[in-house]
The first five atom37 places (N, CA, C, CB, O) and aatype in JSON, in Angstrom:
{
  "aatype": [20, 20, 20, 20, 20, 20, 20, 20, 20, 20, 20, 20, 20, 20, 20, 20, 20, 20, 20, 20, 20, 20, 20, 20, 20, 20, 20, 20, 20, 20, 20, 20, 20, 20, 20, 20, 20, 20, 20, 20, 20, 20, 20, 20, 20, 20, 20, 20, 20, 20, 20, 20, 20, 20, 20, 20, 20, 20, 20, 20, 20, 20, 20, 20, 20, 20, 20, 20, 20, 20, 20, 20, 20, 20, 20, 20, 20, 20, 20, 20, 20, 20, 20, 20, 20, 20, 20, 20, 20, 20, 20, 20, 20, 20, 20, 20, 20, 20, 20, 20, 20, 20, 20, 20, 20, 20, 20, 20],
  "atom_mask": [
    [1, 1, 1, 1, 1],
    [1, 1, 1, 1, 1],
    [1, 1, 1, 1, 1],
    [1, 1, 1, 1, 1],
    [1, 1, 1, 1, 1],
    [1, 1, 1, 1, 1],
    [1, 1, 1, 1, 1],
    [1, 1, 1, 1, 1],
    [1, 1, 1, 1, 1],
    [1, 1, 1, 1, 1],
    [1, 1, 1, 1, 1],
    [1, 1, 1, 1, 1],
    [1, 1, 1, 1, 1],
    [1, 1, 1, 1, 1],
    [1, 1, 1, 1, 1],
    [1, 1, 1, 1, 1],
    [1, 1, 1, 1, 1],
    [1, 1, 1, 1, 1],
    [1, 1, 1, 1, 1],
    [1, 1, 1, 1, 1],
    [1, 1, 1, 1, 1],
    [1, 1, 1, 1, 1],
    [1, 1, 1, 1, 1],
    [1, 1, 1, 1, 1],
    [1, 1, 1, 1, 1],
    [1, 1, 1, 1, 1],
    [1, 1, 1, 1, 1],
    [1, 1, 1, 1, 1],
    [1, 1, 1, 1, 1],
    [1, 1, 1, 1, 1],
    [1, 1, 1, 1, 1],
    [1, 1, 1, 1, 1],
    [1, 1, 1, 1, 1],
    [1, 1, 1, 1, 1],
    [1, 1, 1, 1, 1],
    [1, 1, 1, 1, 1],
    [1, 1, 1, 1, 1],
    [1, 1, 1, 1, 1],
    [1, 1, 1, 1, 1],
    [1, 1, 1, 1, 1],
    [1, 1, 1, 1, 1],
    [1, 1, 1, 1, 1],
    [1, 1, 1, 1, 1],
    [1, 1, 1, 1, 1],
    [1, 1, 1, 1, 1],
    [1, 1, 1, 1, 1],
    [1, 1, 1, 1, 1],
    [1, 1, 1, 1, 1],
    [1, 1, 1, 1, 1],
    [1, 1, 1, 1, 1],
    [1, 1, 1, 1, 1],
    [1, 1, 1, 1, 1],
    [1, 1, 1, 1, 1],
    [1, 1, 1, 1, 1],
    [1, 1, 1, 1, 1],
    [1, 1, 1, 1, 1],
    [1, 1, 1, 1, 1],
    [1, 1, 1, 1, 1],
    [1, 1, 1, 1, 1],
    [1, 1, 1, 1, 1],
    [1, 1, 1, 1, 1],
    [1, 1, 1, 1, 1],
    [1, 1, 1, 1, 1],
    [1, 1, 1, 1, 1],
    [1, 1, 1, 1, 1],
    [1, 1, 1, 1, 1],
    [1, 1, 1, 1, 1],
    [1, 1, 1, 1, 1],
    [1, 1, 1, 1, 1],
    [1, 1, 1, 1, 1],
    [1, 1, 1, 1, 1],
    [1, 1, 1, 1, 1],
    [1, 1, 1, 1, 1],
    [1, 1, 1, 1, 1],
    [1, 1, 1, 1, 1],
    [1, 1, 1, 1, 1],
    [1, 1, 1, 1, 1],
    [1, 1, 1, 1, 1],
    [1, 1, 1, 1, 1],
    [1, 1, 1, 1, 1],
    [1, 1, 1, 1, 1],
    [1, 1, 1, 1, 1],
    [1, 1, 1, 1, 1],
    [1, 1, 1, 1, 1],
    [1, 1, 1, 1, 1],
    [1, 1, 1, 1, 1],
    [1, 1, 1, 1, 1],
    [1, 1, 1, 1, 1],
    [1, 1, 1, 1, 1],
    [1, 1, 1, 1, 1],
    [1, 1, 1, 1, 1],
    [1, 1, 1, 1, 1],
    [1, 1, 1, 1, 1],
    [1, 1, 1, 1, 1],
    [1, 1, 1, 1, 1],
    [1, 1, 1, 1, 1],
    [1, 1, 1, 1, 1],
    [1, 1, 1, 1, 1],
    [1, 1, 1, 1, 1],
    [1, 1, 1, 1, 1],
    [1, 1, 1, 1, 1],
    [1, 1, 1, 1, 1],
    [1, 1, 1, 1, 1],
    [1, 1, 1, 1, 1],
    [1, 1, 1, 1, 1],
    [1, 1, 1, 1, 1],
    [1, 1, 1, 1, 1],
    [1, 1, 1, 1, 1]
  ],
  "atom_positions": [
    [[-15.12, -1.8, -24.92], [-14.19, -1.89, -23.82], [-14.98, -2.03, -22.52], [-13.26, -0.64, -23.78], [-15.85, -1.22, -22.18]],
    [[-14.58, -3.3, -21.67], [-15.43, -2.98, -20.29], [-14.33, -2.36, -19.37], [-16.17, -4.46, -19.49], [-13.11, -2.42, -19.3]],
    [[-15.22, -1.83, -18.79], [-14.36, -1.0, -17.51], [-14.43, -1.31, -16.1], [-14.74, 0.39, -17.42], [-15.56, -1.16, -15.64]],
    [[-13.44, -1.74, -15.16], [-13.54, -2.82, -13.91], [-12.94, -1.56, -13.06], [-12.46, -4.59, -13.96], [-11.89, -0.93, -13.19]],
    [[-13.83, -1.46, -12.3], [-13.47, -0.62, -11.02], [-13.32, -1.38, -9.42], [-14.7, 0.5, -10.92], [-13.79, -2.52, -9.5]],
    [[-12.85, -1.1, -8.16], [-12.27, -1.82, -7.04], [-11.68, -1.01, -6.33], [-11.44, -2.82, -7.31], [-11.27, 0.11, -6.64]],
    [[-11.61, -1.63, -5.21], [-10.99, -0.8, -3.95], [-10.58, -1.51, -3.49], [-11.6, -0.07, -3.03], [-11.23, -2.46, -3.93]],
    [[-9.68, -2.03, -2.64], [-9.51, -2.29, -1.06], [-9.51, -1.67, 0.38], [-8.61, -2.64, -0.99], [-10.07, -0.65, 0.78]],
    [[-8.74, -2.54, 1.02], [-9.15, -2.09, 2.97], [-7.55, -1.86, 3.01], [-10.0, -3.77, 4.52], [-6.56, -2.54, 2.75]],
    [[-7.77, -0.82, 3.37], [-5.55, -0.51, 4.09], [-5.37, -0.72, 5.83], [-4.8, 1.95, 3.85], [-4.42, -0.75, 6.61]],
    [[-6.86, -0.83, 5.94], [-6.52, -0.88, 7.92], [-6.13, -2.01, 8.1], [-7.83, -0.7, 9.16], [-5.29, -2.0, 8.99]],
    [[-6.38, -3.34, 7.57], [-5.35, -4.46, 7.78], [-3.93, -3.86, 8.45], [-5.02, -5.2, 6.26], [-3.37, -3.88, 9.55]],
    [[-3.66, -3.25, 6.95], [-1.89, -2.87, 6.84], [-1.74, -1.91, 8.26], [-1.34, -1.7, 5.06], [-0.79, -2.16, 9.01]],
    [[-2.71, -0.78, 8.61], [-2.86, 0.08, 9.87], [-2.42, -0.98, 11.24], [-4.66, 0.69, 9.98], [-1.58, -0.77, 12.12]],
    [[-3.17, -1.98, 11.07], [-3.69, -2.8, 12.12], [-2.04, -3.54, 12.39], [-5.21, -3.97, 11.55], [-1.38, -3.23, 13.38]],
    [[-1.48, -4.64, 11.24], [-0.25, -4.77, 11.01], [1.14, -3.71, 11.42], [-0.42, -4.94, 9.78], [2.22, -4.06, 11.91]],
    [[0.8, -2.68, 11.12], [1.62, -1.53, 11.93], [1.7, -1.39, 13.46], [1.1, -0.27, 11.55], [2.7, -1.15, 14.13]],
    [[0.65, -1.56, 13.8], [0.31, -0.77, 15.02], [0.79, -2.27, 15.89], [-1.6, -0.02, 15.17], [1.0, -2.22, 17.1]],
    [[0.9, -3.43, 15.19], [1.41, -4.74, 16.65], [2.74, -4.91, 15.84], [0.2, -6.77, 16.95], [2.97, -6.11, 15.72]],
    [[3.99, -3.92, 15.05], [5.08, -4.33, 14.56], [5.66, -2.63, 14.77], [4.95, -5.18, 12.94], [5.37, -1.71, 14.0]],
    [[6.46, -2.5, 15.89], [6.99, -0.78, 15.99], [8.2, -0.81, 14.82], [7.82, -0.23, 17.89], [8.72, 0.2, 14.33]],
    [[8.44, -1.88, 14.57], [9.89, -1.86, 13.7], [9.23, -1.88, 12.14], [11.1, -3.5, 14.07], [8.43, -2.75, 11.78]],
    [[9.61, -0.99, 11.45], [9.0, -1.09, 10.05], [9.92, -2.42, 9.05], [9.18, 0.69, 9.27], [11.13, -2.54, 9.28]],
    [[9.4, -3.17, 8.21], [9.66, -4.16, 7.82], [10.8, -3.63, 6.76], [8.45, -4.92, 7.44], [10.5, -2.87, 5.84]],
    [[12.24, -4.12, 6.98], [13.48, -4.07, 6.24], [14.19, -5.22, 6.2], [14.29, -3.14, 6.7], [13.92, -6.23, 6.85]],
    [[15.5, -5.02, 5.11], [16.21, -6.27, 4.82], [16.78, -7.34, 6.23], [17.5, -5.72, 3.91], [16.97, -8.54, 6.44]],
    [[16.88, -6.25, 6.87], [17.39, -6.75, 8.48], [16.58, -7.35, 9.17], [17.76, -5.75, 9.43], [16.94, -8.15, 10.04]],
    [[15.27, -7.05, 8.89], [14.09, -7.62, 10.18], [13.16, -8.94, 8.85], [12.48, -5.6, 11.03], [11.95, -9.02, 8.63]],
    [[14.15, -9.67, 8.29], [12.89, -10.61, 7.66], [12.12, -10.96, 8.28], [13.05, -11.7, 7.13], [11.11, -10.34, 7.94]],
    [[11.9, -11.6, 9.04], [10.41, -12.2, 9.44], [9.04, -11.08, 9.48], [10.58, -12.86, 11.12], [7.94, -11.29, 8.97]],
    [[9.45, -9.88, 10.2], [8.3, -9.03, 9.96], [7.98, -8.83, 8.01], [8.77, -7.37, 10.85], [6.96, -8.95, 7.33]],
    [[9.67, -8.45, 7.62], [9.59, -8.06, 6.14], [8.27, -9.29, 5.13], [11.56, -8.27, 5.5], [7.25, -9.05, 4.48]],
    [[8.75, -10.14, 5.35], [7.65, -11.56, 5.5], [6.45, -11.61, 5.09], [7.33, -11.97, 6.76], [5.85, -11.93, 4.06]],
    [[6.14, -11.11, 6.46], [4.66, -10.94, 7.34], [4.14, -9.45, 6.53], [4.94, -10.69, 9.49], [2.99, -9.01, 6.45]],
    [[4.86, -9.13, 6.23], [3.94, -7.66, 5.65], [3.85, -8.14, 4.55], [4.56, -6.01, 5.59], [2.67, -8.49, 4.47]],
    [[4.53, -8.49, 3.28], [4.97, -9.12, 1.78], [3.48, -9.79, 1.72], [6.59, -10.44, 1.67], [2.45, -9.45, 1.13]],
    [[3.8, -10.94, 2.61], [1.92, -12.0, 2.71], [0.26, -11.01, 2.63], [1.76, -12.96, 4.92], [-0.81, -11.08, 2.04]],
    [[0.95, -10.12, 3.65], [-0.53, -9.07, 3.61], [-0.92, -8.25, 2.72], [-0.63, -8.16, 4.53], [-2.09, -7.9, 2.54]],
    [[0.5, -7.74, 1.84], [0.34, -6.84, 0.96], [-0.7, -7.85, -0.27], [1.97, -6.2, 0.48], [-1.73, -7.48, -0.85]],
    [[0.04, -9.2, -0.37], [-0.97, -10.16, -1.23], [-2.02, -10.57, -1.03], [-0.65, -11.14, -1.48], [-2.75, -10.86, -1.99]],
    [[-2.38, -10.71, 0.09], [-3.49, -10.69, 0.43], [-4.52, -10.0, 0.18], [-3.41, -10.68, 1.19], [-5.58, -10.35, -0.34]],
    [[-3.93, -8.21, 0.9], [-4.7, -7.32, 0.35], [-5.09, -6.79, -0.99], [-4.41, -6.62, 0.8], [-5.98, -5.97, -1.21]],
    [[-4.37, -7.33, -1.8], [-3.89, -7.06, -3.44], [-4.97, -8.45, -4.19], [-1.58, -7.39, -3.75], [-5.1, -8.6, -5.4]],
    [[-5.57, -9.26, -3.24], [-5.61, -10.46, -3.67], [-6.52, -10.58, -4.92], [-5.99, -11.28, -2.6], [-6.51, -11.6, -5.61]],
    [[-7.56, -9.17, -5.29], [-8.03, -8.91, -6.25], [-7.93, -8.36, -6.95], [-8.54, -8.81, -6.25], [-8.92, -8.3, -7.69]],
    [[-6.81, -7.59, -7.29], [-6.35, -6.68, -8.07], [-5.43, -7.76, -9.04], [-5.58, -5.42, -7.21], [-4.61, -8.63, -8.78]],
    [[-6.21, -7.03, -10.74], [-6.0, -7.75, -11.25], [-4.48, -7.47, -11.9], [-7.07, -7.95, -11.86], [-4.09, -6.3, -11.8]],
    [[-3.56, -8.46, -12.59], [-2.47, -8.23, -13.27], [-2.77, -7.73, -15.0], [-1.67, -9.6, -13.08], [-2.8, -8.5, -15.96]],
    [[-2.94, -6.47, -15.04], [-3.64, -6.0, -16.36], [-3.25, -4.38, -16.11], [-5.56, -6.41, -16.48], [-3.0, -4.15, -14.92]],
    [[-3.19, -3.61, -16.69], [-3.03, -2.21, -17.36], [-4.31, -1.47, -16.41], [-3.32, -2.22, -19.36], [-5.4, -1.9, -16.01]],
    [[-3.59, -0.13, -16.26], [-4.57, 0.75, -15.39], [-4.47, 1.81, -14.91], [-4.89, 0.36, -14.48], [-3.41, 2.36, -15.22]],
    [[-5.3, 2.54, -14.09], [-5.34, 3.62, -13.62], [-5.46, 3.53, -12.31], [-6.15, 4.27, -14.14], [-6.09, 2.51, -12.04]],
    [[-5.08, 4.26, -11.13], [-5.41, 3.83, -9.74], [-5.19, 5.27, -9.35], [-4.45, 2.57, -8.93], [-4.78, 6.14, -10.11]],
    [[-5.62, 5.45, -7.68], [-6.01, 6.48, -7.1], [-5.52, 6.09, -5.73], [-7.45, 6.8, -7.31], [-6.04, 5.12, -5.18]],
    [[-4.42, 6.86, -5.05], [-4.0, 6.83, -3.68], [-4.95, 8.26, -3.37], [-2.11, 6.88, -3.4], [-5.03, 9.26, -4.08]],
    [[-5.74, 7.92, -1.88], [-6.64, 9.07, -1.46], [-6.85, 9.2, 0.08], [-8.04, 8.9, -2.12], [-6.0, 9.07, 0.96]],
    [[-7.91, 9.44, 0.19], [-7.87, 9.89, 1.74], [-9.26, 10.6, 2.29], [-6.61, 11.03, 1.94], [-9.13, 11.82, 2.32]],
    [[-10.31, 10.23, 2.66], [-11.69, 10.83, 3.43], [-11.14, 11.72, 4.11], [-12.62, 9.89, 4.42], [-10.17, 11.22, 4.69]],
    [[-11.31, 13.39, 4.47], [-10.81, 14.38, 5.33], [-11.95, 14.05, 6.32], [-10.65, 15.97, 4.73], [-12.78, 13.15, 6.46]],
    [[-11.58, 15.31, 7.0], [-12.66, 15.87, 8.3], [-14.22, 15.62, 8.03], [-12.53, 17.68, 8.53], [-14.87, 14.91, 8.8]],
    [[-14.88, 16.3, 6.76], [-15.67, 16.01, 6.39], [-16.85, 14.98, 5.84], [-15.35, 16.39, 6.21], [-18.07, 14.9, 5.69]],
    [[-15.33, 14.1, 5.6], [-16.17, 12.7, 5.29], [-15.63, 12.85, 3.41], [-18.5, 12.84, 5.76], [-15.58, 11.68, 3.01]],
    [[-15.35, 13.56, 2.54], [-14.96, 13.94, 1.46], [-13.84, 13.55, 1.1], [-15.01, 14.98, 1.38], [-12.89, 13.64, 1.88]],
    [[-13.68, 12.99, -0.22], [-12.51, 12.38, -0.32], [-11.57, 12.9, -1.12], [-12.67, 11.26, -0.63], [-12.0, 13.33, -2.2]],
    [[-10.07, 13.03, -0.89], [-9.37, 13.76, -1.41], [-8.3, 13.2, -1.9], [-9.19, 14.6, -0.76], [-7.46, 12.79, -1.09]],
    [[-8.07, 13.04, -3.26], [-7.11, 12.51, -4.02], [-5.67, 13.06, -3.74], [-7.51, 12.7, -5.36], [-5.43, 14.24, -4.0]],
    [[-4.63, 12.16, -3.15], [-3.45, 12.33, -3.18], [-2.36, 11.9, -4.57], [-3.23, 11.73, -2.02], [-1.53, 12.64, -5.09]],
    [[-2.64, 10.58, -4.9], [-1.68, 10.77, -6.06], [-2.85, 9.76, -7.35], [0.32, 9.9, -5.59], [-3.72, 8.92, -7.14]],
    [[-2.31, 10.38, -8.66], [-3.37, 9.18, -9.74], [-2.08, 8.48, -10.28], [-4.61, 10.02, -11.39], [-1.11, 9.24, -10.33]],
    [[-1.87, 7.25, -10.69], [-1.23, 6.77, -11.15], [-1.49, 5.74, -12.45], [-0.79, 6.51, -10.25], [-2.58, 5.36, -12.88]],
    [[-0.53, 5.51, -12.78], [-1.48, 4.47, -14.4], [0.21, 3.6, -14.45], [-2.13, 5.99, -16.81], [1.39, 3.93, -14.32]],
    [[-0.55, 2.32, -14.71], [0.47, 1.14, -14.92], [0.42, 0.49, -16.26], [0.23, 0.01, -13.9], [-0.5, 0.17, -17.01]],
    [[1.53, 0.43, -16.31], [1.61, 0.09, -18.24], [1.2, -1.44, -18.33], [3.57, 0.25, -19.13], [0.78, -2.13, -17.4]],
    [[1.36, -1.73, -19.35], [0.81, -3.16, -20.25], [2.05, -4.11, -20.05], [0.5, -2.89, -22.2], [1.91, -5.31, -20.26]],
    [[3.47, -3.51, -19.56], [4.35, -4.52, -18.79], [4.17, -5.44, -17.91], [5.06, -4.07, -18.25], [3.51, -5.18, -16.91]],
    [[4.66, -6.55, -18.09], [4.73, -7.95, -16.75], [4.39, -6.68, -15.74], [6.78, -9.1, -16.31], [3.32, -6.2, -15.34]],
    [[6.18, -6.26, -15.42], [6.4, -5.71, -14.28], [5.72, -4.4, -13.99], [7.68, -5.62, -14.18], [6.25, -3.62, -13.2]],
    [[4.32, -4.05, -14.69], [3.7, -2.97, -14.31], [2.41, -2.71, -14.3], [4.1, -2.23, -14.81], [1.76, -1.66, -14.32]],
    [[2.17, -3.82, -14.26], [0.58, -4.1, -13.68], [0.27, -3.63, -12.87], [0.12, -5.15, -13.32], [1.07, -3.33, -11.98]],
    [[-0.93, -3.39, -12.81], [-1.52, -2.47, -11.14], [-1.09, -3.52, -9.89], [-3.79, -2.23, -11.01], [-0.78, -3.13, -8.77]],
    [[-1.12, -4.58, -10.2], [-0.8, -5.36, -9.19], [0.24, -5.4, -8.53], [-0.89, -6.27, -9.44], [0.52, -5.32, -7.33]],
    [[0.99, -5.6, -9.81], [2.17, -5.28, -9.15], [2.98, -3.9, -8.82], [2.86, -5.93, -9.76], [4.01, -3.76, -8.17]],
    [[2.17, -2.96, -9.48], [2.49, -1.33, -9.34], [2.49, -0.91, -7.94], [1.36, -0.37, -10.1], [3.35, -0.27, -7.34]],
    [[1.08, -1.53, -7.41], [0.01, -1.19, -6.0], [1.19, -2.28, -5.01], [-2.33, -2.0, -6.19], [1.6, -1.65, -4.03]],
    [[1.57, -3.26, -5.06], [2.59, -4.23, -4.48], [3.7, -3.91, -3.95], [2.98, -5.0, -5.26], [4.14, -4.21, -2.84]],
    [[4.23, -3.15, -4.94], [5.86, -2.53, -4.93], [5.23, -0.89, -4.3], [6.91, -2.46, -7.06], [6.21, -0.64, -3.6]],
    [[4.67, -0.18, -4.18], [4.37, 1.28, -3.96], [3.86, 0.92, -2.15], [2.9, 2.04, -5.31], [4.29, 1.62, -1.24]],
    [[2.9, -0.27, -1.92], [2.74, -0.19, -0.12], [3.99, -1.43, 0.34], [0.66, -0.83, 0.58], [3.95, -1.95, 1.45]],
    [[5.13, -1.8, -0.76], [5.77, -2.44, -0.2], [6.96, -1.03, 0.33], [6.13, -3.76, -1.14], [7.36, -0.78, 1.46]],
    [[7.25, -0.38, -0.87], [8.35, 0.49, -0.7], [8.01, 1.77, 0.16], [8.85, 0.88, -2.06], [8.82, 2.37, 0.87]],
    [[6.55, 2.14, -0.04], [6.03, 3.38, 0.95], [5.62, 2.87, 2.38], [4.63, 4.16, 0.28], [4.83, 3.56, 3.03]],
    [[6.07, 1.81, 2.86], [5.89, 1.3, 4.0], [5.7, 2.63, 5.72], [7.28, 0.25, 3.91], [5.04, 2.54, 6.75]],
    [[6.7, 3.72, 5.17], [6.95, 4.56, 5.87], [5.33, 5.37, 6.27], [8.11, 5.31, 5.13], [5.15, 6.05, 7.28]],
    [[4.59, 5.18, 5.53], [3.7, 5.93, 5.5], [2.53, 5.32, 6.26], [3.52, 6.29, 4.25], [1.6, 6.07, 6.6]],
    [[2.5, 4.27, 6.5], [1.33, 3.41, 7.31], [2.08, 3.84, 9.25], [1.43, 1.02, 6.63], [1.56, 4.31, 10.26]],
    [[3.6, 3.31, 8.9], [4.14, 3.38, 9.86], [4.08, 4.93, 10.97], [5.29, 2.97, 9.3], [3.93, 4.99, 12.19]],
    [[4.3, 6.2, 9.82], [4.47, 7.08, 10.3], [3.7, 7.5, 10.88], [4.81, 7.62, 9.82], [3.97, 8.18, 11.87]],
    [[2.07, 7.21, 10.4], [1.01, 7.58, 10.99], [0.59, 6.99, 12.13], [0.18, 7.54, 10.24], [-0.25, 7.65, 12.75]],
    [[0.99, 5.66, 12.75], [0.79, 5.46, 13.74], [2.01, 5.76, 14.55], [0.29, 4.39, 13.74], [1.49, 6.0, 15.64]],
    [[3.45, 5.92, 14.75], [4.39, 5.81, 15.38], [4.98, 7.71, 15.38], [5.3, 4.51, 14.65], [5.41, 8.24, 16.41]],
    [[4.89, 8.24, 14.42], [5.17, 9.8, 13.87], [6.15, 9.43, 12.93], [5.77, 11.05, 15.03], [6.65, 8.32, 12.76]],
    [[6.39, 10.59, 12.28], [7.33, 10.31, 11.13], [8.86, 10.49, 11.32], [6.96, 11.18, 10.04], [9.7, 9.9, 10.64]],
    [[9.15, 11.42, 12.4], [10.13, 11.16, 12.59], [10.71, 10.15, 13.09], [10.34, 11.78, 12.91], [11.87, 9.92, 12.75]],
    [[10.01, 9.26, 14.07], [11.22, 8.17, 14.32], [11.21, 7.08, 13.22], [11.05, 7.35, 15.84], [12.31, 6.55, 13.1]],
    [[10.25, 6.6, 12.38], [10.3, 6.35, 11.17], [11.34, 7.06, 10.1], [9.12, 6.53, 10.9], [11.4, 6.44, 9.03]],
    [[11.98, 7.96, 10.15], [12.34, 8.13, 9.48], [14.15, 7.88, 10.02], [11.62, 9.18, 9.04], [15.15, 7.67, 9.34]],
    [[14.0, 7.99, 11.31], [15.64, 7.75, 11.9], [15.58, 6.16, 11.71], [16.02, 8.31, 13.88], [16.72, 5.68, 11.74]],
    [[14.82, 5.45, 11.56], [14.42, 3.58, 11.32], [15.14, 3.45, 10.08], [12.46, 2.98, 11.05], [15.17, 2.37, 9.49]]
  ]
}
């Protein structure tokens, strides 16, 4: 069995937040759009295949601290690709909140 490990960059998506105050919904297509393109972009190596993945986070220290592990089945529709796709498409709130706070994100 070979084993393929990878990361990506989320400050794109940071960066994308921080020049769009309106978080991307059915109402605002064009931003909705513009984020969809980046999420592929950023995804652009992640392969469509079975897996394990790691949402995390460097603290104060510089140390990194695992927030959620997840594993995507051998389904079309559950590829890491598309797992990782649908999770910063639908957790959108969370790029947003951190730059804007969470509450008005959450009245959005």
């Amino acid at each position: 069995m070979i084993t393929r490990t990878g990361h990506f960059n989320l400050f794109p998506i940071f960066d994308f937040a921080a020049g769009h105050p309106t978080m991307p919904t059915a109402k605002e297509r064009p931003i909705q759009r513009a984020y969809s393109e980046l999420i592929n972009t950023t995804l652009s190596s992640v392969p469509e295949r079975p897996g394990w993945y790691l949402w995390g986070r460097f603290n104060d220290m510089g140390w990194w601290e695992t927030v959620y592990l997840g594993k995507a089945g051998r389904q079309k529709t559950s590829s890491l690709h598309t797992r990782l796709y649908d999770e910063l498409r639908e957790e959108c709130t969370a790029f947003w909140g951190q730059i804007y706070g969470r509450e008005p994100m959450v009245q959005q």
